[in-house]
C-alpha positions as CSV (number, residue, x, y, z in Angstrom):
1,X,129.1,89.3,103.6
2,X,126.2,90.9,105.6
3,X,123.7,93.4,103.5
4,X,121.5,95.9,104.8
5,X,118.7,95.7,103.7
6,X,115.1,97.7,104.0
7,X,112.1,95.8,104.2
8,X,108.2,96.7,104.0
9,X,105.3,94.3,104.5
10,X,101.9,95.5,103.9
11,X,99.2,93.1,105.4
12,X,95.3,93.6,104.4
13,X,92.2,92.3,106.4
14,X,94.1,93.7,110.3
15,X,91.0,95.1,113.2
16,X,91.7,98.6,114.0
17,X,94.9,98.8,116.2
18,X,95.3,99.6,119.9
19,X,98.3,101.6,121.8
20,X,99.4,98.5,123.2
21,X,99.2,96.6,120.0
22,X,101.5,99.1,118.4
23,X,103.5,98.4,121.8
24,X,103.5,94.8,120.9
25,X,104.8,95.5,117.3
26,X,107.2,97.5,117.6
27,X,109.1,94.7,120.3
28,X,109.3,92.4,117.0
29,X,110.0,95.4,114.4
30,X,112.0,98.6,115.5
31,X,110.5,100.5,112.1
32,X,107.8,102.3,111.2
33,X,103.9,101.4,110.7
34,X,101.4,102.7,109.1
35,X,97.6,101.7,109.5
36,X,95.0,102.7,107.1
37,X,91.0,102.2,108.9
38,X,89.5,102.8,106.0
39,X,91.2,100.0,104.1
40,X,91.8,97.9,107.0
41,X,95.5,97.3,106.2
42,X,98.5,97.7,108.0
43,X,102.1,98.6,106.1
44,X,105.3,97.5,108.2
45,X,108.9,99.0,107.4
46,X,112.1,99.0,109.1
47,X,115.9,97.4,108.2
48,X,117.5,94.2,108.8
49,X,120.6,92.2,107.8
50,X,121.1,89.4,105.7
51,X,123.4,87.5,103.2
52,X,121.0,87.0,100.4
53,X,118.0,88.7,99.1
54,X,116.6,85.6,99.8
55,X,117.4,85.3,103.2
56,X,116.5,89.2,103.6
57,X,113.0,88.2,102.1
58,X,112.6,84.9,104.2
59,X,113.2,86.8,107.0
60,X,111.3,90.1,106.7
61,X,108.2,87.5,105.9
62,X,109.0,85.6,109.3
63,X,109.3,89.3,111.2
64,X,106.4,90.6,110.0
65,X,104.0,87.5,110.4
66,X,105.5,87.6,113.8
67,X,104.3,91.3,114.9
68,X,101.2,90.7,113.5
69,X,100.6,87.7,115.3
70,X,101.3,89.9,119.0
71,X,99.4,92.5,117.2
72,X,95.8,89.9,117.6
73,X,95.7,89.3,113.5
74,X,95.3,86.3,113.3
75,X,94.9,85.6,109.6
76,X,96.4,88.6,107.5
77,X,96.4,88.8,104.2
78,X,100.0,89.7,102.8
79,X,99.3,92.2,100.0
80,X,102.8,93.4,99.2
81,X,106.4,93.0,100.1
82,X,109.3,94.7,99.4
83,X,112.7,93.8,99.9
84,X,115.8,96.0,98.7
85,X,118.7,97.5,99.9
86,X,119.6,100.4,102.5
87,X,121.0,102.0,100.0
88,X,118.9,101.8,97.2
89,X,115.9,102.7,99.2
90,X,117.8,106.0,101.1
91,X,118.7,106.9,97.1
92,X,115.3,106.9,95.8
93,X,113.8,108.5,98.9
94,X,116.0,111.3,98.3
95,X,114.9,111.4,94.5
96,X,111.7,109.6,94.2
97,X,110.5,108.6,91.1
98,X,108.0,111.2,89.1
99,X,104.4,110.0,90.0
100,X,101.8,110.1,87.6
101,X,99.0,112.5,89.1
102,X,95.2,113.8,88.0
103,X,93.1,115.7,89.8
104,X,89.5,116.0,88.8
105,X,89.7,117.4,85.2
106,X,92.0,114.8,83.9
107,X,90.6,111.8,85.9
108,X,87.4,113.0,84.1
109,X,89.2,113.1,80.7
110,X,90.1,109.4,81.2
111,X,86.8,107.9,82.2
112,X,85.1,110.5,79.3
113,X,82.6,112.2,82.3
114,X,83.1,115.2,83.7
115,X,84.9,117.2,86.4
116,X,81.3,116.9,88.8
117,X,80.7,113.4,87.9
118,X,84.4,112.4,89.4
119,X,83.5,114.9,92.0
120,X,80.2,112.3,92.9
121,X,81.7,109.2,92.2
122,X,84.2,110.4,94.7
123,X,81.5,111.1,97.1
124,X,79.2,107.8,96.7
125,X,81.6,104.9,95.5
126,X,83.6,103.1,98.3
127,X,85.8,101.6,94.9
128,X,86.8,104.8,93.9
129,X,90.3,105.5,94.7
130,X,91.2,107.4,97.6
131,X,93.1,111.0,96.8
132,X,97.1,111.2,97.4
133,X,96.0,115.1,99.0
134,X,93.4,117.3,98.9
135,X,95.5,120.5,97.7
136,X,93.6,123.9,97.4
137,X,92.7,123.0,93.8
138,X,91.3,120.5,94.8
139,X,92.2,116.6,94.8
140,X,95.0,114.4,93.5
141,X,95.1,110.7,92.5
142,X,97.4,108.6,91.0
143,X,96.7,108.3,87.3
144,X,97.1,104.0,87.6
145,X,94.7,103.9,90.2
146,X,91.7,105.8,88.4
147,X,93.1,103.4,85.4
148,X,92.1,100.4,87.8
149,X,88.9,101.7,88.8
150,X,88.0,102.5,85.0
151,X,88.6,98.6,84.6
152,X,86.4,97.6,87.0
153,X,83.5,99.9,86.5
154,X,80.5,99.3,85.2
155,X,78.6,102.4,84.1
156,X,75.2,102.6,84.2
157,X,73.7,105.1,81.2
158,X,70.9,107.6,82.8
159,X,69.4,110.5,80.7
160,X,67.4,110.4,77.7
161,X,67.1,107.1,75.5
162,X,68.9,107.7,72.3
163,X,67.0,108.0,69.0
164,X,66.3,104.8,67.0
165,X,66.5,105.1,63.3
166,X,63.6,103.8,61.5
């Protein structure tokens, strides 16, 4: 018996695209895509049909190597995939999942600076995550990303030396 199923490929390390390479794309996969310049990657989505999850999966890799290819990427990197079914995915579109979000205050709480300090690693570190929104209070970011970044950093300690003890 033959599934729908919803598939989305993200791909990292893709030049910037072009009208026509968008053209070119969208002849392989009647879906959506999303391209992000700043991180160079380039997300895929649309539906197919298949027997299997593993066929679905087989085939959503085939498809989306495929566009890429007519979009001049001649290498991607295949970051994530995701394969699931029409109807699971139209369920939790309707009623996504509660996302963990901080803005500056409590992304400041969990790296122990403050509120300014997230405002200038923000500004000056291309490793700091990028913000979900920028909402009149100011910005939001997932709590797992600033979670990654705090795993990765390496502070440096400025200011006065602290006092030795004799």
């Amino acid at each position: 018996m033959t599934t729908d199923w919803h598939a989305a490929v993200t791909a990292g390390g893709v030049r910037p695209l072009t009208p026509e390479d968008y053209e070119r794309i969208h002849t392989v996969i009647p879906g959506a895509t999303r391209y992000n310049a700043k991180t160079g990657r380039l997300t895929l989505a649309w539906r197919l049909k298949a027997t299997t999850l593993t066929q679905a999966t087989e085939a959503a890799l085939k498809t989306a190597r495929a566009a890429l290819r007519l979009a001049g990427t001649t290498k991607p990197e295949l970051l994530d995939v995701q394969v699931r079914t029409t109807a699971d995915h139209e369920r939790d579109m309707q009623h996504p999942p509660a996302a963990d979000l901080v803005g500056y205050k409590e992304a400041g709480e969990m790296l122990k600076v403050s509120r300014q300090r997230i405002s200038e690693l923000e500004k000056t570190r291309p490793d700091f995550p990028a913000p979900l929104a920028r909402l009149a209070a100011g910005p939001v970011f997932t709590a797992a990303s600033v979670r990654a970044f705090a795993e990765r950093w390496e502070r440096k300690r400025t200011g006065r030396p602290r006092k030795t003890t004799a």
